[in-house]
N, C-alpha and C positions, 0 to 999 in steps of 0.2 A: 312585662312579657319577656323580655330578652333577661332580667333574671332567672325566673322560673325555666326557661330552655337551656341557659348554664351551669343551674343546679341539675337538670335531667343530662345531660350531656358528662356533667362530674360523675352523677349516680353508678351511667352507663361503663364510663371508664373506669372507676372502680369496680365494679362487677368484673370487668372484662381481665383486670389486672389480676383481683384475685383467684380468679380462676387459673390466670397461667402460671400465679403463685404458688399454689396447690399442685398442679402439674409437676412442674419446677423440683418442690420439693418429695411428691411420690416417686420421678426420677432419680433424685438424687441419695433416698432412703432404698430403694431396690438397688444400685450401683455399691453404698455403702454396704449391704446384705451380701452381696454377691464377692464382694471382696473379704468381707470375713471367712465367706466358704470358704475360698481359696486361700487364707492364709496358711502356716502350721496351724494342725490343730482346730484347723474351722468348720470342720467337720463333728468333732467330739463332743459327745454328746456326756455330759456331767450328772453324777449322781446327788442326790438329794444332799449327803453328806458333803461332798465335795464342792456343791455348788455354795455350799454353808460355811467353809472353810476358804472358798475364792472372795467371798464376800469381806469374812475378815480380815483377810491379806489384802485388800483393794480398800478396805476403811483404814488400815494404819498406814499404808502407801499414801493414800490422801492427805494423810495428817501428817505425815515426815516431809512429803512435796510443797505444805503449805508452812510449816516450819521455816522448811530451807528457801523457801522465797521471802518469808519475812524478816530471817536470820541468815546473812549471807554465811556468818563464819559454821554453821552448820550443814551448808551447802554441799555436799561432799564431790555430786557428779563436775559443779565448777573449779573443782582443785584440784593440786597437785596431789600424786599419789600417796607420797611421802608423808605432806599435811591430812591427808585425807581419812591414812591409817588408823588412827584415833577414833576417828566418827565412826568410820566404815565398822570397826571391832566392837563399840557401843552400840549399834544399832540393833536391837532387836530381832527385826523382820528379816535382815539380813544373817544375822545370829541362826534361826532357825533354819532359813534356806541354806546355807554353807552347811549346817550342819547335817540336815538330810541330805543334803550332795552326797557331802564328804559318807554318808554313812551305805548310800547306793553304788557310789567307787568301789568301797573295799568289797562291796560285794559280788562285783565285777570281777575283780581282781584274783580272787580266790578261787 
């Protein structure tokens, strides 16, 4: 008898726990939300193309970040700048963003 009221008494607190678990977490999912509005840009609302092209830059970003945590000497944000010049000038993704920087400056510029 006094097992069967310890397994109801478990039951109960689990119920009870997951609920404020849930709670918990639709608090902490609506504060996360809220803080992307407010960031730059947390407003912007991205077109079909663009959101096609964030995607691919968030996939090679993934895989240069997991690179450089399994390969320290590819690491580039933990080095010196000097050593770092190397990597930073082979990379890619980096390659394309400097380049469309550098190519919205000049048109600044002019």
């Amino acid at each position: 008898m006094l097992g069967v009221k310890f397994i109801i008494i478990l039951a109960l607190f689990g119920a009870i726990t997951s609920a404020a678990d849930q709670g918990y977490l639709d608090s902490r999912n609506k504060l996360i939300k809220r803080g992307r509005r407010h960031s730059l840009g947390g407003k912007l609302e991205l077109t079909e193309k663009e959101k096609e092209v964030n995607r691919i830059f968030m996939k090679h970003k993934i895989n240069e970040l997991s690179l450089a945590f399994n390969d320290t000497s590819q690491n580039s944000p933990a080095m010196h700048f000097f050593k770092a010049k190397d990597v930073i000038e082979n990379n890619l993704l980096l390659r394309v963003l400097f380049s469309n920087f550098r190519m919205h400056c000049n048109l600044h510029i002019v």
